[in-house]
N, C-alpha and C positions, 0 to 999 in steps of 0.2 A: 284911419285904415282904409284902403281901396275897396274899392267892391266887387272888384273882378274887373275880367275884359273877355266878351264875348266867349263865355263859358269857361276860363279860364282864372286862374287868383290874381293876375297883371297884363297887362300889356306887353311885360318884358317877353314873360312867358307863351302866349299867344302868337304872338310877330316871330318868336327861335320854332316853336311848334310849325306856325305853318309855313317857313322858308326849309323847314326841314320835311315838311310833308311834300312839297315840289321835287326831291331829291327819291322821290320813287319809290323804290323798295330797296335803296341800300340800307335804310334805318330798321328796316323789319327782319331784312339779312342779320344783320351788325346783330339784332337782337337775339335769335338763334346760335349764338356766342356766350351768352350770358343766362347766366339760371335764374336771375332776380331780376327785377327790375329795379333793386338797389346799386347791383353790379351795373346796368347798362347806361342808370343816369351818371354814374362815377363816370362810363368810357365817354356818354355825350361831353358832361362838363369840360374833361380834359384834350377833346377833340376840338371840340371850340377856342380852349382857352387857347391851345396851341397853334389853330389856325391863325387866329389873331396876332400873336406873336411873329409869326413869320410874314403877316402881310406889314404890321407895324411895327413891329418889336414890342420890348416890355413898359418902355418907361415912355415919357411925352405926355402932351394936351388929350390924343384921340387914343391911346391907350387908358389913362386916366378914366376919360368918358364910358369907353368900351367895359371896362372893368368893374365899374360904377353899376352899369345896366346890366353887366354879366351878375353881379350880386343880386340883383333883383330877380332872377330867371328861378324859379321852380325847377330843379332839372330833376328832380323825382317825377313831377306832375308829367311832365313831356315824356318819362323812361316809361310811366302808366298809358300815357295815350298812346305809344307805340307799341309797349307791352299788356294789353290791358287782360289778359287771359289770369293773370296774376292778382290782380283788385278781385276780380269774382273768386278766388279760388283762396284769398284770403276771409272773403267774407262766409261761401261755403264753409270752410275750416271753423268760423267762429260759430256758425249756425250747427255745423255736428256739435260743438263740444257745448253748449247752448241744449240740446238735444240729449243729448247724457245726461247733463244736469237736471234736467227734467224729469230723466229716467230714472233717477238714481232717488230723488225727491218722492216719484210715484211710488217707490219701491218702498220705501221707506214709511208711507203712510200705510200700507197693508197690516 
């Protein structure tokens, strides 16, 4: 298993991340689109895959390859570095209900 790549789970993922961090704030735009950052890595994948498609088309040597690396790509992880207001607000979420439970525990030993 890898061990990452420069704070990242691969390589793949790392190298789509930051040729897409070059591209500005169309991805932070694009992001304000989407409620989740489940929804937005869904739009990256498909925005990728498609670009590929029309520079290559689908089948061949450098499609194969492309598709290959595209598999390896985290597109959750990359939908969190662009969206990351979302990880904290899931983890918030878990610490309220974390928090209840405590309450409810404290309440209960009276």
């Amino acid at each position: 298993m890898s061990e990452g790549y420069n704070g990242f789970s691969n390589y793949e993922t790392w190298l789509t991340c930051l040729w897409m961090d070059e591209d500005g704030d169309y991805w932070v735009e694009e992001a304000k689109n989407h409620r989740t950052a489940t929804s937005l890595a869904e739009a990256i994948e498909e925005f990728w895959y498609n670009y590929k498609d029309e520079l290559i088309g689908k089948n061949g040597l450098l499609a194969d390859l492309i598709n290959a690396s595209f598999r390896e790509i985290d597109w959750q992880e990359i939908a969190l570095h662009i969206f990351p207001d979302e990880e904290e607000e899931e983890e918030d979420e878990e610490e309220e209900e974390d928090d209840d439970t405590d309450t409810d525990e404290d309440e209960d030993d009276e």
